[in-house]
Structures are given as structure tokens and as C-alpha cells.
N, C-alpha and C positions, 0 to 999 in steps of 0.2 A: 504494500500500500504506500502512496508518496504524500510527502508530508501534506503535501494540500487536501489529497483524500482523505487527510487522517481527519481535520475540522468539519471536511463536509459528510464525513461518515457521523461525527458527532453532532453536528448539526440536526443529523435526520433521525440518529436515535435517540436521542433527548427528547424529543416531543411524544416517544413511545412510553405510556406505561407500564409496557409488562419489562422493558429492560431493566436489569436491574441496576439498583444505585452503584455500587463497587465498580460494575465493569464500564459504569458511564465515567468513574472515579479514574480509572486506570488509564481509559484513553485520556483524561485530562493530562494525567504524567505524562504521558510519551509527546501531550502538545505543549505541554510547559518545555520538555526539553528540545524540543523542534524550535520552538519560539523563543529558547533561550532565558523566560519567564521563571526566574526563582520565583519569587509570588505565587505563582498554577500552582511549580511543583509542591511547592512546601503547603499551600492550603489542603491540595488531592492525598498528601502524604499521612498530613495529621487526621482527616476524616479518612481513611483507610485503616490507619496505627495508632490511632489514638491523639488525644494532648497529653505534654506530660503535665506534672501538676504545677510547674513553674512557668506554664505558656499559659495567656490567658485565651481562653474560651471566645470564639463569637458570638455575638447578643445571641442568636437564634440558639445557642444550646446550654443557655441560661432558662431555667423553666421555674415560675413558683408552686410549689408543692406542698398538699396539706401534711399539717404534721398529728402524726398520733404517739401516743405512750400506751406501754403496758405498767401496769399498777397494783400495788395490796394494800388494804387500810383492814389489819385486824386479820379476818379469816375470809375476809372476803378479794378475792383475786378478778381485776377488770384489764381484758385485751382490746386492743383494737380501737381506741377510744378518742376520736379525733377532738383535738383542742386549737384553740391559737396559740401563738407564739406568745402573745401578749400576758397568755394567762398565768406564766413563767415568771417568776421576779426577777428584778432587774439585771441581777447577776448572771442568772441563767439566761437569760435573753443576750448576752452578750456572744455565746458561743451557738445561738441558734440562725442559720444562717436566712436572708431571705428567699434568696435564691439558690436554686443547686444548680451545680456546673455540670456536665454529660460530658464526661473527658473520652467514653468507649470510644472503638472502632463500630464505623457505620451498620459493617453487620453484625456485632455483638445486639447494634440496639434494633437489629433488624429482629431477633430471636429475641430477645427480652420483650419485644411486643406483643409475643405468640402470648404472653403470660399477663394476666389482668389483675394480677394480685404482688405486682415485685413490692418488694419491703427493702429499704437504703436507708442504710446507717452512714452517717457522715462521724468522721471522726472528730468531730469537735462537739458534738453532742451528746458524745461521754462525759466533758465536761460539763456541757449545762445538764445533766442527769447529778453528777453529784454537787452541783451549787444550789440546786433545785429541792434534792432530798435533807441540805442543812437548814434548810426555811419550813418544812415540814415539821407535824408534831411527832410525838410517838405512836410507833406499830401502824406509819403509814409510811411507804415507800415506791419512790419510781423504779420499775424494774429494769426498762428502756422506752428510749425516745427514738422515734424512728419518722421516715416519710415513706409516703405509699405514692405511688406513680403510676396512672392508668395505661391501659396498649393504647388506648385512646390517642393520650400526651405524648408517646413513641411514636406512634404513625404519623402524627401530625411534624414532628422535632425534623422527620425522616423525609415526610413532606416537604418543608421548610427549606432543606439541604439540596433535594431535586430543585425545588424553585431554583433556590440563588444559584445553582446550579446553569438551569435556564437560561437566567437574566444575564448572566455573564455569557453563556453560548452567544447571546442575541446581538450583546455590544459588542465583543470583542470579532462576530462575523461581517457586522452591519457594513454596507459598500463594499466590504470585499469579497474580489471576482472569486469565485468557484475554482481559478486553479491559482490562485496564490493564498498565503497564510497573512495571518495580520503582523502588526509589530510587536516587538517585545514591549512596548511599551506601552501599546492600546493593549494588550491583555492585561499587562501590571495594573493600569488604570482601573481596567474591569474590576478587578481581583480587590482593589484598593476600595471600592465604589463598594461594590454587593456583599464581597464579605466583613469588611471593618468599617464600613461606614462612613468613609472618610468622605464625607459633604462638605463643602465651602459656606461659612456659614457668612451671611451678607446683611448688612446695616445701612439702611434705607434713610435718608435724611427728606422727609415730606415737607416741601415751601410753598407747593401752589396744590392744587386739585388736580395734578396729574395723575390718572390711573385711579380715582375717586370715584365713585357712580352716585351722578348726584339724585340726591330723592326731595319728593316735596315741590309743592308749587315753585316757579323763579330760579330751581336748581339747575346749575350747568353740570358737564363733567365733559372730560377732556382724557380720551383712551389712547394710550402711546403706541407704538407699532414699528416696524420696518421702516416703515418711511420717515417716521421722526428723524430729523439731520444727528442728532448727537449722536441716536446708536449707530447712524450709519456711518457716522466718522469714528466710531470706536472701533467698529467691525474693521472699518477702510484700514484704522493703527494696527490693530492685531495682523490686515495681512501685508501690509510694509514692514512690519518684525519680523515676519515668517521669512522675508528675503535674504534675513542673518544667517538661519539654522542652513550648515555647511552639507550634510546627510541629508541625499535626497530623498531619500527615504524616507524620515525622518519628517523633512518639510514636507511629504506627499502624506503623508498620515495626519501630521497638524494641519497641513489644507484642508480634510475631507470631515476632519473635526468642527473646523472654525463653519463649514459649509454645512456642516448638520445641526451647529449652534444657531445659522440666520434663518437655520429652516423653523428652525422650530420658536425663534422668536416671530416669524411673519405667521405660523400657526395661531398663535396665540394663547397657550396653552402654560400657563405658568410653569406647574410641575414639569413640564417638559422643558421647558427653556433653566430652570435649574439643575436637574437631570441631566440635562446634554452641559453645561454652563459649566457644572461639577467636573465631567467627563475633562474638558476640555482643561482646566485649570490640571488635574492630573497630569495629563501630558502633559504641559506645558514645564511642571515642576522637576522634571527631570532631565531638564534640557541644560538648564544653567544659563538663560538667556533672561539676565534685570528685565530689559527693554522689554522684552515680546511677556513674559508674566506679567509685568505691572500692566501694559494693553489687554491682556486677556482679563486681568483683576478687573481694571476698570471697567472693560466692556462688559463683561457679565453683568456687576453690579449696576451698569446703566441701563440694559436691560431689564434686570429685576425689577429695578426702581419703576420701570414706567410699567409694570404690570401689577402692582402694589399697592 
């Protein structure tokens, strides 16, 4: 298979449900290392082999889970007994965590879903089990604290992983022809976007009513676009930077980026003009080029601003 076959063999079984998630996992590997993408590799690697417990988790395998304890007061023995956190005293609430982290491999939690009754001991709620049982009176005792975790919450976790899974197929294929690969650099971006989040977050300074919808009798409003002169001089800056970047290559992928950012501000479509806004600033941050980032900083945010 060549390497370009390898994305569009990916491409076309990603939208299948019965594939399974691991071996969608594995071609990711082989396109991380086609595309020279530590990012792919290393995200396909950990959902394969696990996190260890010094990597932090991505939000999506972060889950809140109810907590239960087994208990005795006397002769009387109660399992299974779901409580809040809250109902812990202070002490013990420090070692109870709010969320649990899912460090497995994708198919460990593939088969722990078969099962609708898993029981997870976190190791720090040995702790609040004995800070818990010195606020107690006598001949009543916690035996364990534990969380319970539906197949439900696993399918869904497992879901989650196919999605962003997806959303990264979709950017890092988007404009590219069926026999070439994308860059290392649009996949990093993907990778940086869908799995960690890495959003631009943009601060909107409002002085007139632009982008305002006015209501009520007498009210004007004033909706920004493409055709407003500023974004179109921001657009015009980002692509006079673009005549720095030396790799054509390189320049040919931030063109097609800057080209899918005016698309989608002449769309109109906020979340997508952020989305794509986002995309683009990625690229751009690993170029090393002041001039062409602060043009992209700006033009996004002038975009933003007139749809705000």
C-alpha cells in the first residue's frame, strides 16, 4: 500500500462502524510515521498502550463517576451504597477525587464494557476511607470506598475516541488530493486541535454595534463579512507573510489554510470561522515567522470581532 493509500484507506474506514477502534489506531501509527507526525504517533500509541500515570489524560477520558462505600454500624453490614463525595468530611474529601482518569488500552476498555457492574478502587481513597472512619463513632466502620462505572460510560468514552478520531481524519485530509499525504504539520495541528484542545482563545474589544443585532423599535445593527475592508486587509497581510515561508511546501499548506479560513468567514458561521481561525494559528506557530503569526493573530481576531 503507498503512503497516500495509506490516509485514503483511512479515510474510508473510519466512517465504518463495525471497524474496529485499535486497527483504525494502528493505521494512525504507520500515518504518523509516513507524515513524520510525532503528535499521531505518540497520541495512537498511548490509546493502544495505555497513559502512564505521569502523562496527563485527554479531557475525553476524564469521566465523573458515582461513588459508593461498603459499611458496618454494629451487626448490621450495608454494600453497594451510593453517597456523594460531599457527605465525607473535609478530610476525607481531600483524597476523593472528582474525576477518574481511564489510563487503559482502548481494548482493555473495549472488554471492561462487556461488564455493567466494574467496581474501581483509586488509590487514594484508601486514604479518605481511613480519614473518614476517625470522624466516625464507635462499632461503625467504612469497609471500602469505591466507584462503579456503567458499559454504558465505556461505550460512550470509546465512542468519544472514534469521534476525535474522525474529526482529525476530516482536517488533516481536507483539500488534499487522493494521491498525496498532508503535512507534518496540518496533522500536528489536527492532533493539537481535537485531542488537547489547544483553541486560541480571542478578546473582543466592542466600540460601535458591529456584529450587534439590533432589536426594538429605531434599532440599527451592522453584520461584518468578507467584504468589510479590515478583514480583507488582514486576510490580504497574512498572505504577503506567506511570501517569507522558504518551504514550498510548507507555504502551499498555509495557502490552503488561510483559503479555508476566508471560506469560512464569507460563510458566516462563527464556530467555523474559529475552528478553521484555531486550525490556522496552529500552523502558523511552528513556522517561526513574528511577521506572518502576529497577521494571522490579528486577522482571526478581526474576524471574530465582526461576528460577535
Amino acid at each position: 500500500m503507498s503512503d497516500a493509500a495509506l490516509l485514503r484507506d483511512l479515510r474510508e474506514r473510519v466512517l465504518d462502524e463495525d471497524e474496529p477502534l485499535a486497527g483504525l489506531l494502528r493505521k494512525c501509527l504507520a500515518l504518523g510515521a509516513v507524515t513524520r507526525s510525532a503528535d499521531l504517533r505518540q497520541w495512537a500509541t498511548y490509546e493502544l498502550k495505555g497513559y502512564d500515570l505521569g502523562t496527563k489524560v485527554p479531557a475525553y477520558r476524564d469521566l465523573n463517576l458515582p461513588l459508593f462505600i461498603d459499611s458496618v454500624s454494629g451487626y448490621t453490614h450495608v454494600t453497594g451504597q451510593q453517597v456523594s463525595r460531599f457527605a465525607a468530611p473535609a478530610e476525607a474529601r481531600r483524597y476523593i477525587p472528582d474525576l477518574v482518569s481511564f489510563r487503559q488500552p482502548v481494548e482493555d476498555i473495549a472488554a471492561m464494557a462487556v461488564d455493567d457492574s466494574n467496581r474501581l478502587v483509586v488509590e487514594s481513597l484508601a486514604f479518605a476511607q481511613s480519614a473518614w472512619n476517625k470522624e466516625l463513632p464507635w462499632a461503625q466502620d467504612i469497609v471500602q470506598i469505591y466507584y462503579k462505572v456503567s458499559s454504558s460510560a465505556l461505550t460512550g468514552l470509546l465512542g468519544t475516541i472514534r469521534t476525535t478520531l474522525l474529526e482529525m481524519v476530516l482536517d488533516m485530509s481536507q483539500d488534499v488530493p487522493l494521491d498525496q499525504l498532508p503535512s507534518r504539520r496540518q496533522v500536528d495541528a489536527a492532533v493539537q486541535f481535537h485531542v488537547h484542545g489547544a483553541r486560541d482563545q480571542y478578546n473582543v474589544k466592542v466600540g460601535t454595534n458591529a456584529g450587534v443585532l439590533g432589536v426594538g423599535p429605531g434599532s440599527t445593527q451592522t453584520q461584518n463579512n468578507i467584504s468589510d475592508p479590515g478583514i480583507q486587509e488582514s486576510i490580504a497581510a497574512i498572505r504577503d507573510a506567506l511570501e517569507d515561508v522558504e518551504d514550498p511546501d510548507e507555504r502551499a499548506a498555509l495557502a490552503q489554510s488561510v483559503d479555508d479560513f476566508e471560506e469560512a468567514v464569507a460563510g458566516g458561521d462563527l464556530e467555523t470561522v474559529r475552528r478553521r481561525g484555531g486550525m490556522l494559528n496552529r500552523l502558523v506557530a511552528g513556522v517561526g515567522n513574528v511577521a506572518l503569526t502576529t497577521a494571522v493573530s490579528e486577522g482571526v481576531q478581526a474576524a471574530i470581532g465582526a461576528f460577535v
